[in-house]
Each structure stands twice: as C-alpha cells, then as structure tokens.
TIVO-2410 file (N, C-alpha, C; in nm, 3 decimals):
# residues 180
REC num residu      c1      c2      c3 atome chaine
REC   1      X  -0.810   2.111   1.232     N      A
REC   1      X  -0.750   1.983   1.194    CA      A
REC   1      X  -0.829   1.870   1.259     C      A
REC   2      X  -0.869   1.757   1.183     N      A
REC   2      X  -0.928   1.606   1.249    CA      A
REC   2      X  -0.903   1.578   1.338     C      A
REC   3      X  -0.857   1.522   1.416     N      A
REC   3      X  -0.824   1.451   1.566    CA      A
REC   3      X  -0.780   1.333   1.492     C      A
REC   4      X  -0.829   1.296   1.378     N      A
REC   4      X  -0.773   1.161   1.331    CA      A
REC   4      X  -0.676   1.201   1.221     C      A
REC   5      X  -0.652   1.311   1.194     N      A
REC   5      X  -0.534   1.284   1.067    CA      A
REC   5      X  -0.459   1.369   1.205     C      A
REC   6      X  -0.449   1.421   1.308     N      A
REC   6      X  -0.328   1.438   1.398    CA      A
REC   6      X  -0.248   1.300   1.448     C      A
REC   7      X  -0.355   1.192   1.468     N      A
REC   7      X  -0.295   1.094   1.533    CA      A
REC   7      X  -0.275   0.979   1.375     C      A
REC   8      X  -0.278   1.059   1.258     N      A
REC   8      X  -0.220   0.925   1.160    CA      A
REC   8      X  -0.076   1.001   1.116     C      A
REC   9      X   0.038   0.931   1.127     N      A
REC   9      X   0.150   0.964   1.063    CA      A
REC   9      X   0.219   0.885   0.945     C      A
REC  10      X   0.117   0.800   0.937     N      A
REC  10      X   0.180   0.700   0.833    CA      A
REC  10      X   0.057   0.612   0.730     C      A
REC  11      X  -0.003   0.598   0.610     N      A
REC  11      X  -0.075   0.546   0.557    CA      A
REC  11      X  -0.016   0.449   0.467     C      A
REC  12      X  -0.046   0.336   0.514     N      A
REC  12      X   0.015   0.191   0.437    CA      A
REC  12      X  -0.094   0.137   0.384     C      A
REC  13      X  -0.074   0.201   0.217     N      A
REC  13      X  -0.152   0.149   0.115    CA      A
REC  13      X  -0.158  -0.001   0.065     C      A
REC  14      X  -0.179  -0.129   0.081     N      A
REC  14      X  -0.204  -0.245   0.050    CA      A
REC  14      X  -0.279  -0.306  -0.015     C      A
REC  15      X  -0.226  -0.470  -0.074     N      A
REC  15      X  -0.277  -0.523  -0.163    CA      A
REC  15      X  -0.219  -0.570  -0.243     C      A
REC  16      X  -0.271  -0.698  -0.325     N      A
REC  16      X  -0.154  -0.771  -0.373    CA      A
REC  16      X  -0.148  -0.688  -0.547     C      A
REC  17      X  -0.049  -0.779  -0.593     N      A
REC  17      X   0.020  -0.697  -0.737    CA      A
REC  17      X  -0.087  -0.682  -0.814     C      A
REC  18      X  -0.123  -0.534  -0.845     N      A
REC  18      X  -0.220  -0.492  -0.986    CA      A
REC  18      X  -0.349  -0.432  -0.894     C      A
REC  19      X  -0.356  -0.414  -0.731     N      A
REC  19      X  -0.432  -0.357  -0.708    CA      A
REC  19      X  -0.471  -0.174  -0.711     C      A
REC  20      X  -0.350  -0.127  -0.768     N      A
REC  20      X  -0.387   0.013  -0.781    CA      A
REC  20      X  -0.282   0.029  -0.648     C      A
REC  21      X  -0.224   0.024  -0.575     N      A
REC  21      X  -0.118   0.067  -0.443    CA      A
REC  21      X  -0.024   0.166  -0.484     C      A
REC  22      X   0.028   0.197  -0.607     N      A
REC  22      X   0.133   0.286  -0.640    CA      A
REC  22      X   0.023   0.398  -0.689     C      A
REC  23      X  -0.097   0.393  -0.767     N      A
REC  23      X  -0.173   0.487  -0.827    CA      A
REC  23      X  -0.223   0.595  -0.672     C      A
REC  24      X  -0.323   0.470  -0.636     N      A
REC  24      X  -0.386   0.552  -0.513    CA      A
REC  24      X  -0.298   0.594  -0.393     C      A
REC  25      X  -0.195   0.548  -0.338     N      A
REC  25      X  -0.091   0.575  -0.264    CA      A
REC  25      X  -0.005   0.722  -0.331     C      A
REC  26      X   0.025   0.738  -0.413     N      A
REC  26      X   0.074   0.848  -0.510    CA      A
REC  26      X  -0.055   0.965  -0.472     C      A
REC  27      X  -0.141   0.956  -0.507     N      A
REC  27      X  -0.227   1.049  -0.532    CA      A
REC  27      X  -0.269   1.105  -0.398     C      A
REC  28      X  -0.328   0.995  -0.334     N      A
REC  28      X  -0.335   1.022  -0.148    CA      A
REC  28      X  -0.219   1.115  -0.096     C      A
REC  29      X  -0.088   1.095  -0.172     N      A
REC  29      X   0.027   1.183  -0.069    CA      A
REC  29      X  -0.002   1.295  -0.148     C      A
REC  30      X   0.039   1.318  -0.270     N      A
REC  30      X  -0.014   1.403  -0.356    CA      A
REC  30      X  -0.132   1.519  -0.216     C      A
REC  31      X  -0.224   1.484  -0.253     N      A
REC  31      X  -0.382   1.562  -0.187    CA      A
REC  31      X  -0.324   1.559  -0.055     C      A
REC  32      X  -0.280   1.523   0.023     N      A
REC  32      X  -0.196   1.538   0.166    CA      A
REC  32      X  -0.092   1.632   0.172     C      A
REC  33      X  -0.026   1.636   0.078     N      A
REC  33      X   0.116   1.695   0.084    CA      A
REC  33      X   0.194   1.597   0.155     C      A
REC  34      X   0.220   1.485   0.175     N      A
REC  34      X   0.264   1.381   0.246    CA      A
REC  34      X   0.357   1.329   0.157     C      A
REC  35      X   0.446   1.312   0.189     N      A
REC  35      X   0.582   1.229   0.122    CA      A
REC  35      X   0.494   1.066   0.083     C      A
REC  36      X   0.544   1.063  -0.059     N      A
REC  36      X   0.495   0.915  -0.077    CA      A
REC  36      X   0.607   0.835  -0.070     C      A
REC  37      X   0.636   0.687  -0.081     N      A
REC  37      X   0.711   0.618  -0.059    CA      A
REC  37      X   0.661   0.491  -0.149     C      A
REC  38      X   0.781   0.467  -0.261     N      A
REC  38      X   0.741   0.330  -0.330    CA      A
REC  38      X   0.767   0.222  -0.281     C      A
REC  39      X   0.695   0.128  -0.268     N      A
REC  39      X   0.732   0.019  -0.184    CA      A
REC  39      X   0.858  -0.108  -0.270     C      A
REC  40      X   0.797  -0.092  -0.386     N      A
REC  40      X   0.904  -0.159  -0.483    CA      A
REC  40      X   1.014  -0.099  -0.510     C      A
REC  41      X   1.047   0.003  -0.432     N      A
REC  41      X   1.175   0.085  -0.511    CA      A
REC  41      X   1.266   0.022  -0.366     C      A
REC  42      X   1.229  -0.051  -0.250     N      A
REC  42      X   1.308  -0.069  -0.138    CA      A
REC  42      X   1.328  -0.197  -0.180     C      A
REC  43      X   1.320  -0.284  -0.290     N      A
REC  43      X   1.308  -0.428  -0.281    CA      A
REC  43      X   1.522  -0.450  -0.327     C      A
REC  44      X   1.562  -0.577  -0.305     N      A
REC  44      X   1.664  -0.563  -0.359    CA      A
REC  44      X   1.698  -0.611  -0.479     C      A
REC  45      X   1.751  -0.620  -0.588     N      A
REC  45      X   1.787  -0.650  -0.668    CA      A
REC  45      X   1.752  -0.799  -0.718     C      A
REC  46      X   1.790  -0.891  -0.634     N      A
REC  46      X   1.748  -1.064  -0.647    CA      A
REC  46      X   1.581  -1.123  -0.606     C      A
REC  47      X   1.498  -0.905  -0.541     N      A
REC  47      X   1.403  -0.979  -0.527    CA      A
REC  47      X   1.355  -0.960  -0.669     C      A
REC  48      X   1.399  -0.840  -0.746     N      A
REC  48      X   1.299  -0.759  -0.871    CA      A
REC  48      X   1.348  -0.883  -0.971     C      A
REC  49      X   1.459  -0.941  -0.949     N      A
REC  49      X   1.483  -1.031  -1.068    CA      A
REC  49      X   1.430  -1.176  -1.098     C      A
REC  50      X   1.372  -1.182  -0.959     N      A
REC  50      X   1.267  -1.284  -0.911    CA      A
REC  50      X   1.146  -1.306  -0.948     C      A
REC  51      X   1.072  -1.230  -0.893     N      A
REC  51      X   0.983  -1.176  -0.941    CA      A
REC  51      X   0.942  -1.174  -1.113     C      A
REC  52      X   1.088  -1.102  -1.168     N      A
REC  52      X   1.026  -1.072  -1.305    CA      A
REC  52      X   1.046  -1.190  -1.384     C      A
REC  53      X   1.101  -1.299  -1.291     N      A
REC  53      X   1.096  -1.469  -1.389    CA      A
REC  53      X   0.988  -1.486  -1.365     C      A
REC  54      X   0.855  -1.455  -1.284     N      A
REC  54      X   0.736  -1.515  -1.167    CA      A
REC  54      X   0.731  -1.571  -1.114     C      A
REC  55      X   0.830  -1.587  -0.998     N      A
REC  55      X   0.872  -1.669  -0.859    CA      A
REC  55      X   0.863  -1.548  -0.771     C      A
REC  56      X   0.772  -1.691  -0.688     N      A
REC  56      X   0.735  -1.633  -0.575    CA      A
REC  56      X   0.793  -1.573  -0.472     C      A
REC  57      X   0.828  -1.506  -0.405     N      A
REC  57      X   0.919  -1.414  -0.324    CA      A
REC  57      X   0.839  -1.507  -0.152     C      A
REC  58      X   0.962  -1.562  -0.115     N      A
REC  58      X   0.918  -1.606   0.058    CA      A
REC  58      X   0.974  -1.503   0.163     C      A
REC  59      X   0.925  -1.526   0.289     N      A
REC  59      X   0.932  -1.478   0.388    CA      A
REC  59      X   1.110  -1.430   0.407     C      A
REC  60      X   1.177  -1.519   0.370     N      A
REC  60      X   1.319  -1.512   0.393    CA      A
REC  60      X   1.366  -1.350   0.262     C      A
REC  61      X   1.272  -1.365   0.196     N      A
REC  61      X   1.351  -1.240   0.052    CA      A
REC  61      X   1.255  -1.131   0.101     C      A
REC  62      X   1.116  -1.143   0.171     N      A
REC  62      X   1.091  -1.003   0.160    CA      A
REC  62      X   1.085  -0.931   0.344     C      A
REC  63      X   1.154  -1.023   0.425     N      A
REC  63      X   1.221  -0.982   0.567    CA      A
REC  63      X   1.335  -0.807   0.516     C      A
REC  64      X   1.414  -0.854   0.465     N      A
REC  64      X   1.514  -0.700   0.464    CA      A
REC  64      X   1.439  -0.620   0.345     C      A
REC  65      X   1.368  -0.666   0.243     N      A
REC  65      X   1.289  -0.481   0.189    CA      A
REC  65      X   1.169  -0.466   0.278     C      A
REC  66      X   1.130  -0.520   0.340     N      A
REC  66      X   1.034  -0.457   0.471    CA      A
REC  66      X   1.062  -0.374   0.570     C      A
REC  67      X   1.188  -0.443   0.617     N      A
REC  67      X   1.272  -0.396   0.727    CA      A
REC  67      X   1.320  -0.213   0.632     C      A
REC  68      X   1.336  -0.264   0.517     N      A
REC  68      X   1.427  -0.147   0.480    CA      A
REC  68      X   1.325  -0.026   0.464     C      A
REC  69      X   1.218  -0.027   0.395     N      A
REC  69      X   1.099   0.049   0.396    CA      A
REC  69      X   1.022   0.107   0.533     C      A
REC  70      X   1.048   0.010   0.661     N      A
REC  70      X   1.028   0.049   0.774    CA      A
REC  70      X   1.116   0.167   0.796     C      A
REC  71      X   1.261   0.134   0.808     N      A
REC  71      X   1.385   0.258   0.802    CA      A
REC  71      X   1.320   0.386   0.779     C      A
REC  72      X   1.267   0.314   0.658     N      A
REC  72      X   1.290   0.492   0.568    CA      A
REC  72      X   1.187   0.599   0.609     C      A
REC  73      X   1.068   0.479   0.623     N      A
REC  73      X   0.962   0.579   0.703    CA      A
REC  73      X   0.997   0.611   0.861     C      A
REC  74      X   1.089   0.552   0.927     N      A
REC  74      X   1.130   0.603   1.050    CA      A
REC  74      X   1.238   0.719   1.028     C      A
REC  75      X   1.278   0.718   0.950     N      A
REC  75      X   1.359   0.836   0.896    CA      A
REC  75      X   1.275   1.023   0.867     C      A
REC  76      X   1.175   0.983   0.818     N      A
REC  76      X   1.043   1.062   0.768    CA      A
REC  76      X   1.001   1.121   0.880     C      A
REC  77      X   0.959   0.991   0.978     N      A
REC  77      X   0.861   1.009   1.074    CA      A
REC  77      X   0.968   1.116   1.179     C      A
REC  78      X   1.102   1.072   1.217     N      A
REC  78      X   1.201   1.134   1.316    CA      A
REC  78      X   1.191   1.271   1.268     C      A
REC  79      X   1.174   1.324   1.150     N      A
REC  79      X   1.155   1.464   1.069    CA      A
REC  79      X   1.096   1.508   1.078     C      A
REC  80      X   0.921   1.471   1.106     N      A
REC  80      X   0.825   1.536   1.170    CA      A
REC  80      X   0.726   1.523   1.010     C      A
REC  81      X   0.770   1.422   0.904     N      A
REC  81      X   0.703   1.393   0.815    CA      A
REC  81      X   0.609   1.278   0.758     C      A
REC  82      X   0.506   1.301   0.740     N      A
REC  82      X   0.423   1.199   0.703    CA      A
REC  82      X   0.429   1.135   0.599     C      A
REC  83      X   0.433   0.965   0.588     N      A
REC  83      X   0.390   0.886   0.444    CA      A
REC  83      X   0.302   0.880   0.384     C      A
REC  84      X   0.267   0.803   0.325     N      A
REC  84      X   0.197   0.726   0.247    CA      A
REC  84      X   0.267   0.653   0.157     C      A
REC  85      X   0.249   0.520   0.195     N      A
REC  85      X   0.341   0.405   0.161    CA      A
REC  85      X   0.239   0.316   0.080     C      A
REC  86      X   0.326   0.262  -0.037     N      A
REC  86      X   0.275   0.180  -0.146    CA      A
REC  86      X   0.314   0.047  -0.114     C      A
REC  87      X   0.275  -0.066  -0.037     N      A
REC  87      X   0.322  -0.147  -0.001    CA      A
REC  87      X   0.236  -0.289   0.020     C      A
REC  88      X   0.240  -0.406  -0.008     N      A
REC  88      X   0.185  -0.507  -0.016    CA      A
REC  88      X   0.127  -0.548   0.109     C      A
REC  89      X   0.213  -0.608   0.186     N      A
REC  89      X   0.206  -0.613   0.349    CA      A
REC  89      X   0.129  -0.730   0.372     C      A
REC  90      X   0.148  -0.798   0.232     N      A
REC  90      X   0.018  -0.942   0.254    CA      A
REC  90      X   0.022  -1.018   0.368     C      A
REC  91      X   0.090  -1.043   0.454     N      A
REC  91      X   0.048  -1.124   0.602    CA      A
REC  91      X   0.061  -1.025   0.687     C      A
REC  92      X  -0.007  -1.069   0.811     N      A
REC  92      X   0.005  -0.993   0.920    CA      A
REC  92      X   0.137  -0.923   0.968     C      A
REC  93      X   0.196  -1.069   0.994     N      A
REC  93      X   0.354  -1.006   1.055    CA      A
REC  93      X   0.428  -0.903   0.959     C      A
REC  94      X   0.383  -0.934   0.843     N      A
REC  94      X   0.451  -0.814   0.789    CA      A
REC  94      X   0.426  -0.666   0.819     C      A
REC  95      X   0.280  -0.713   0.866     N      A
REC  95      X   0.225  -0.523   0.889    CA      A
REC  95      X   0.297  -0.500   1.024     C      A
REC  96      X   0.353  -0.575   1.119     N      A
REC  96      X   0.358  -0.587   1.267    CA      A
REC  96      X   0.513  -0.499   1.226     C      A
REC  97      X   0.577  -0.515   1.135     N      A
REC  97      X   0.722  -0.452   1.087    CA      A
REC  97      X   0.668  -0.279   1.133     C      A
REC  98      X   0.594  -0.278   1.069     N      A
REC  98      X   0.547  -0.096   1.067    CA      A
REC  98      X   0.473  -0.062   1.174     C      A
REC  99      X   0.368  -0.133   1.233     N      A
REC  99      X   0.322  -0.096   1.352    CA      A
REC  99      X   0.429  -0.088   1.454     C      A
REC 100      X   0.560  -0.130   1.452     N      A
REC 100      X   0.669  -0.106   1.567    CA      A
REC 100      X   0.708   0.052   1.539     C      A
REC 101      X   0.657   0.128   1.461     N      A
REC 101      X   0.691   0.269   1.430    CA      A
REC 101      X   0.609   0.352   1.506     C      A
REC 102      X   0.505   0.272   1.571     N      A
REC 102      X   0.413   0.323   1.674    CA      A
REC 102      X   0.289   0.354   1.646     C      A
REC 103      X   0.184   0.389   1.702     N      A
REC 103      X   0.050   0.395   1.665    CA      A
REC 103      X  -0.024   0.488   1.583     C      A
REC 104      X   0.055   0.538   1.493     N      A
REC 104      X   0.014   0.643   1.376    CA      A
REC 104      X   0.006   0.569   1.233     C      A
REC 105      X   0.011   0.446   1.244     N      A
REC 105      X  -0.002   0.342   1.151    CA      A
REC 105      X  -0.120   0.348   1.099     C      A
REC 106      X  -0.191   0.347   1.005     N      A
REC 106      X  -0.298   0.320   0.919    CA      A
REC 106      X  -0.271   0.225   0.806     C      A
REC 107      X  -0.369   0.101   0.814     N      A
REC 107      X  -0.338   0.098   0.665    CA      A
REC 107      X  -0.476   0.059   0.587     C      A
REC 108      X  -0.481   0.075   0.458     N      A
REC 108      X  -0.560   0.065   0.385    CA      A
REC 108      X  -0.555  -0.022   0.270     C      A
REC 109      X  -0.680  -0.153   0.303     N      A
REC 109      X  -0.623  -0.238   0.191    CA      A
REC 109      X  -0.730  -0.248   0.096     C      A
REC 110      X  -0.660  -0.242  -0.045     N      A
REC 110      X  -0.736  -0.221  -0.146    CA      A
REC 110      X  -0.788  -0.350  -0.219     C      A
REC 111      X  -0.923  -0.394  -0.212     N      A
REC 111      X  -1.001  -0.541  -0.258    CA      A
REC 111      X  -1.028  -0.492  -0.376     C      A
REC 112      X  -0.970  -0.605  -0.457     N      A
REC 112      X  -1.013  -0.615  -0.584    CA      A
REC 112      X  -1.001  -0.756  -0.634     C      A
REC 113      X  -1.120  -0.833  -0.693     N      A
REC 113      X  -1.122  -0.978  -0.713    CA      A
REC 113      X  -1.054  -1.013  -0.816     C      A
REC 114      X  -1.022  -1.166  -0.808     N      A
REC 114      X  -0.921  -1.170  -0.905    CA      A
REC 114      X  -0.907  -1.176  -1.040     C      A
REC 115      X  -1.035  -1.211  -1.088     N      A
REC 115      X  -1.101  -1.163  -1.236    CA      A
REC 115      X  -1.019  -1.048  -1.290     C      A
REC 116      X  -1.040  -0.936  -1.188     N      A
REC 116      X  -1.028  -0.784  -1.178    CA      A
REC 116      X  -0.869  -0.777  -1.244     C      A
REC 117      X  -0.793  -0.812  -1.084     N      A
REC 117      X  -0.641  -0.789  -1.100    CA      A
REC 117      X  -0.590  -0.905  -1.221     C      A
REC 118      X  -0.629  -0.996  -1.228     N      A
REC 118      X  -0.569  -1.091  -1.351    CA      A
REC 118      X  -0.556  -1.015  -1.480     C      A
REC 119      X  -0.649  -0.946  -1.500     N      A
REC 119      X  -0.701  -0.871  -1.629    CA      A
REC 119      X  -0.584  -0.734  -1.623     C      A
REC 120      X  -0.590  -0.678  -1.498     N      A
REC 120      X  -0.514  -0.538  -1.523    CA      A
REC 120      X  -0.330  -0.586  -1.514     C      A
REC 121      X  -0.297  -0.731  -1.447     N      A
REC 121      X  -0.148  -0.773  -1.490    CA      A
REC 121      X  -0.133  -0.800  -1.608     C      A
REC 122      X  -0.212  -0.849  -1.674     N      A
REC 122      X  -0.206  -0.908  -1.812    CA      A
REC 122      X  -0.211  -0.751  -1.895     C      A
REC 123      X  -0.240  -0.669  -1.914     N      A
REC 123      X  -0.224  -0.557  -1.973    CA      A
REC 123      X  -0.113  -0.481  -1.927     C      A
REC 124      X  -0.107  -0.468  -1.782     N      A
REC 124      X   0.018  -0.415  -1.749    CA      A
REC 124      X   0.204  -0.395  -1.832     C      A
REC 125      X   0.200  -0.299  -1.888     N      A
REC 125      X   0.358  -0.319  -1.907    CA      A
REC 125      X   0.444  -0.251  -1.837     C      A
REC 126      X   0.607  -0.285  -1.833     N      A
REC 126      X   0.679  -0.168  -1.815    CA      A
REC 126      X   0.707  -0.224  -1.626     C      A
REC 127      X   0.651  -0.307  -1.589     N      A
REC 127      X   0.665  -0.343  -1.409    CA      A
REC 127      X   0.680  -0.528  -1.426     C      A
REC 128      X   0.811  -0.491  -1.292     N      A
REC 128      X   0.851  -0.672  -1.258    CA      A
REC 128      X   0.774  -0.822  -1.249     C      A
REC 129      X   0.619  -0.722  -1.165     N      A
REC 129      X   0.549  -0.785  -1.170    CA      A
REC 129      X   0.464  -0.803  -1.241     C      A
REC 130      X   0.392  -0.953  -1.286     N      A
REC 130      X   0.294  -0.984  -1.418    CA      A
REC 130      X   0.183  -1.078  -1.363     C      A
REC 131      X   0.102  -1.149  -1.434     N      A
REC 131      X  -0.026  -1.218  -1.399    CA      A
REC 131      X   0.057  -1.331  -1.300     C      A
REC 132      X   0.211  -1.396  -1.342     N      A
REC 132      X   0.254  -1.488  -1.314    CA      A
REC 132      X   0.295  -1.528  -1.141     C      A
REC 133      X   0.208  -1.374  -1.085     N      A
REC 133      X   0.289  -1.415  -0.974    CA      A
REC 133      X   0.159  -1.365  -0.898     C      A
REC 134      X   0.036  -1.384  -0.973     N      A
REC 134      X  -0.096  -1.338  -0.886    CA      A
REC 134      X  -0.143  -1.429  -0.783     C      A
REC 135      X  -0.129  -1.583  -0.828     N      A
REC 135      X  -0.204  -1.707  -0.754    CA      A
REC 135      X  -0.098  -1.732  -0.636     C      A
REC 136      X   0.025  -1.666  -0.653     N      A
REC 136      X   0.070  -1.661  -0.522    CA      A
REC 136      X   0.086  -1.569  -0.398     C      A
REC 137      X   0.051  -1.465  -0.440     N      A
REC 137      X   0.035  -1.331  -0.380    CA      A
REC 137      X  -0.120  -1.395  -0.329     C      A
REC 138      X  -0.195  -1.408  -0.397     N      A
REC 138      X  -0.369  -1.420  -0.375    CA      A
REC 138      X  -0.314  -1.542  -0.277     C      A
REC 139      X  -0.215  -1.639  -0.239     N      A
REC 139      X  -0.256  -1.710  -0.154    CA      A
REC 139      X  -0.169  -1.699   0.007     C      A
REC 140      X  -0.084  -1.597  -0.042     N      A
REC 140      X   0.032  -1.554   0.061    CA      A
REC 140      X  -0.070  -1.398   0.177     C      A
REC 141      X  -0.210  -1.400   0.061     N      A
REC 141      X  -0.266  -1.261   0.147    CA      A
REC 141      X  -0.330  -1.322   0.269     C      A
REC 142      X  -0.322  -1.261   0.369     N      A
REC 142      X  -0.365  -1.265   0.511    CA      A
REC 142      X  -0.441  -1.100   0.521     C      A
REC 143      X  -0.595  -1.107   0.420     N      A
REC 143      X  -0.656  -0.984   0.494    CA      A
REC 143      X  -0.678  -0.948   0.565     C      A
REC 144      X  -0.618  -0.811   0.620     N      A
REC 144      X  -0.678  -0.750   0.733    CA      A
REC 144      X  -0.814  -0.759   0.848     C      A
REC 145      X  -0.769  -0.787   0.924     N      A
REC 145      X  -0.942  -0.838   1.031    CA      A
REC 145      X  -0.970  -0.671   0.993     C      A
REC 146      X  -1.125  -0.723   1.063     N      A
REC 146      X  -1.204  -0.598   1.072    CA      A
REC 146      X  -1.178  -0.479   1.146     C      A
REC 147      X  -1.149  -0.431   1.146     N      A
REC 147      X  -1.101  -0.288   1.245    CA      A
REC 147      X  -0.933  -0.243   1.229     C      A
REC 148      X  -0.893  -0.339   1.141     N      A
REC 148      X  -0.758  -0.368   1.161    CA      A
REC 148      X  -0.671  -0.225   1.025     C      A
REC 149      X  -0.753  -0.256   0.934     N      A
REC 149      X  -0.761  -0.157   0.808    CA      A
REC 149      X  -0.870  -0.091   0.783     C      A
REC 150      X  -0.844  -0.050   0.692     N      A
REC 150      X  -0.962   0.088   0.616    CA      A
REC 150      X  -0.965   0.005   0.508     C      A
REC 151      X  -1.102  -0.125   0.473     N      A
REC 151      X  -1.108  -0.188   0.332    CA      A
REC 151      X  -1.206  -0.103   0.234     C      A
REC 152      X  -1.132  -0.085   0.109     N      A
REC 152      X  -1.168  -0.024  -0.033    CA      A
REC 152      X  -1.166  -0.104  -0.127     C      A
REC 153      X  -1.294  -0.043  -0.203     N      A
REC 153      X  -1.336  -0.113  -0.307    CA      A
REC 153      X  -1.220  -0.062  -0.413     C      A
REC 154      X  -1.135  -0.142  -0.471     N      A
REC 154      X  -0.996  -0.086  -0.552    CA      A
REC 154      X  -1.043  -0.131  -0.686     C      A
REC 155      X  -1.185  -0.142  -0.724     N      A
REC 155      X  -1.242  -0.111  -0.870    CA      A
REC 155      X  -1.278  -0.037  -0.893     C      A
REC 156      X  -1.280   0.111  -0.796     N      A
REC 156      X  -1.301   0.253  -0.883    CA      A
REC 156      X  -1.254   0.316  -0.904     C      A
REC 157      X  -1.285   0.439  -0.936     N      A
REC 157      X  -1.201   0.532  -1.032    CA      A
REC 157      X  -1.080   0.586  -0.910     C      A
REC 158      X  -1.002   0.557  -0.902     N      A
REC 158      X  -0.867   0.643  -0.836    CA      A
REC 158      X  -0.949   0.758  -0.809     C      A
REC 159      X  -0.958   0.900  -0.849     N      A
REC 159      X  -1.042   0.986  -0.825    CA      A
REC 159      X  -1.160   0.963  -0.647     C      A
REC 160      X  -1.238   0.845  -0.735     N      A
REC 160      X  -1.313   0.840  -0.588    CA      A
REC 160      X  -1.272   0.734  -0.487     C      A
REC 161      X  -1.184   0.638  -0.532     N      A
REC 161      X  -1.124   0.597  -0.382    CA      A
REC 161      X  -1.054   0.676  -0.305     C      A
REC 162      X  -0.973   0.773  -0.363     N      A
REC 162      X  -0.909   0.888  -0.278    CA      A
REC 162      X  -0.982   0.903  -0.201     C      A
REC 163      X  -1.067   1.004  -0.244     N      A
REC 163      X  -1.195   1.103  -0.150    CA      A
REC 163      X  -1.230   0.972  -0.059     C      A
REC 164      X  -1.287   0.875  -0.122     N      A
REC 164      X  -1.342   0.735  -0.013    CA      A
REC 164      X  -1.222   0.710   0.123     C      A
REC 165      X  -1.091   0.743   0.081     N      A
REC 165      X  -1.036   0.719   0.218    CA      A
REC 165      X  -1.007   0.849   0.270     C      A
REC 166      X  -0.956   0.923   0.218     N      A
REC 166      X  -0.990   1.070   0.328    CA      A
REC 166      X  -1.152   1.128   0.375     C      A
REC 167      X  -1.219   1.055   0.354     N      A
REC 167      X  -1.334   1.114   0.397    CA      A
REC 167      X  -1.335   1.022   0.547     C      A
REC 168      X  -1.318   0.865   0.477     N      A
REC 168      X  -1.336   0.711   0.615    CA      A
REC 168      X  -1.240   0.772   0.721     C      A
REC 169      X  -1.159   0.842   0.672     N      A
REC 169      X  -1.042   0.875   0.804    CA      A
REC 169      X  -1.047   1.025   0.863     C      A
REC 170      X  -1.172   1.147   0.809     N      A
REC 170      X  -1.169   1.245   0.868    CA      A
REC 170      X  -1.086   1.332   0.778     C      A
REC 171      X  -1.019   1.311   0.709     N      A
REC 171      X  -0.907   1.371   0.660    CA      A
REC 171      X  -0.986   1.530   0.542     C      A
REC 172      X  -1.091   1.492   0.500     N      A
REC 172      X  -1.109   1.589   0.433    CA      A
REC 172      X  -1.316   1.532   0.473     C      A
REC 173      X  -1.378   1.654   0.422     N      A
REC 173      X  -1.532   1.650   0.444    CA      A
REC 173      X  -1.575   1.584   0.331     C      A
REC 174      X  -1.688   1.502   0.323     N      A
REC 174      X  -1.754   1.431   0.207    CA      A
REC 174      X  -1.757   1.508   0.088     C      A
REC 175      X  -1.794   1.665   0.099     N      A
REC 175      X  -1.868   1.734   0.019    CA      A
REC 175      X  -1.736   1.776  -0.073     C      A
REC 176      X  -1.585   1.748   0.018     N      A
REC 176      X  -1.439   1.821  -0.086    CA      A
REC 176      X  -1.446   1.752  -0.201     C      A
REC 177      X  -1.422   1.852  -0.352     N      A
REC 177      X  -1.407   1.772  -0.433    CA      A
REC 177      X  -1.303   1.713  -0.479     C      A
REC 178      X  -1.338   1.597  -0.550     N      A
REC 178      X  -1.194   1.477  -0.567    CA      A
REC 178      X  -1.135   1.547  -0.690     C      A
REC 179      X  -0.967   1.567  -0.638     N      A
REC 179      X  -0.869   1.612  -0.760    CA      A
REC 179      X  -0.791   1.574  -0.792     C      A
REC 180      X  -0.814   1.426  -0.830     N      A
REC 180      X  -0.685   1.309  -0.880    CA      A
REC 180      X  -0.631   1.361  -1.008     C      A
***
C-alpha cells in the first residue's frame, strides 16, 4: 500500500458548476472502492430551488449543506470508510469546514476555462444548475494555492483524469490501465 493513500481518507473533488465533479468523483470512488458522496444531494431544498431560478447561493445558504456534507463524511470516516466527495468548495473557508475532519483531506480541483464550462451548462440537462449561475460561481472561486490541491486539467477524457489523479497521489502506478 502507498504511504500516501494510507494517510488520504477523504478526496474532495472541486470546482465550479459543469466542471466534471460528479463524473470524475463517481468514478475515482468507483476504482477505489471508496464510498462516493454527492455534494448536491446535501444541499437543502431553498438552496436547489435557488439555484434552479439562477441565483446565486451566499455564504449564509451554503454554511448548513457544507456543514451537513462534513457530518456525513465524519460519519464514514468514524466507520473506518473512505470518500470521495463531489463538492464545489469554491472559497477557502469552505474547504477549512472539511479540513476540521483532520489531515486525511485531499482535494482536487478540476480547471476548466470558461469557454469550456459555459458550453457544457448550456447543453447540460436534467441538473439545478445551468450557464445562469456560471459568472457567479467563476467569481465566488478562491483557487486553491499551490500545494494546497492536486490541480487537473478537467478537459479530458474522465478515463485519463482518473489515472492523472491516482497516479499524482501514489494511489495506483502510471503504467495501471484506466477503467472508467
């Protein structure tokens, strides 16, 4: 076993709406055997209905589904089970919610320009969120300093960003092949 996937108990997939966080977060627990965790499924009710007018969600609406998503992975973690969490986490303090779960925190934030994500909300169906709520997410993000995350290029194929972060973290050898 790595020395670095002993000391990760938790992978907090990030990035604002349409970056791929539910795809590659899914698939990562998937190839882990790791419990995944939707980050939108902890939101409450007045935030999803928010949202799906395209209003912007403040600090005051997304304090308790943070808090609540923290729970659940402390729930996991008390079990002796690992995440991988689909979760935005656009400012700092928000990540500071999950780092109080202790130092098995990872997170990984997925860059993709906004050309990119504009294009994949606007096709998007079937989710709360739409193009309408990109220019505020894009201005509410506080990227990760350097050392702080694992940054991915979130314009490739699911397939090889997987392998790209279990390889950056030890988790599997360059040469494993990718089975998204």
């Amino acid at each position: 076993m790595s020395k670095v996937l002993a000391e990760i108990r938790h992978l907090v997939v990030m990035g604002v709406a349409g970056s791929g966080k539910s795809t590659i977060g899914s698939a990562l627990a998937s190839r882990l055997g790791w419990v995944f965790l939707e980050g939108d499924h902890f939101h409450p009710p007045q935030n999803l209905e928010k949202m799906s007018r395209g209003e912007s969600l403040t600090d005051t609406d997304r304090w308790p589904w943070l808090e609540a998503l923290a729970s659940e992975m402390a729930v996991f973690s008390g079990r002796g089970q690992s995440t991988v969490v689909a979760c935005s986490a656009l400012r700092g303090v928000y990540r500071e919610i999950f780092r109080k779960l202790g130092s098995g925190i990872q997170f990984v934030f997925l860059h993709v320009d906004r050309d990119e994500l504009a294009h994949r909300l606007e096709i998007r169906t079937g989710h709360f969120a739409d193009a309408r709520i990109l220019d505020s997410q894009l201005g509410t993000l506080e990227p990760p300093l350097e050392g702080d995350s694992l940054r991915v290029d979130g314009t490739a194929a699911p397939s090889e960003i997987v392998q790209d972060i279990l390889v950056q973290f030890g988790l599997v050898s360059e040469k494993s092949s990718p089975s998204v």
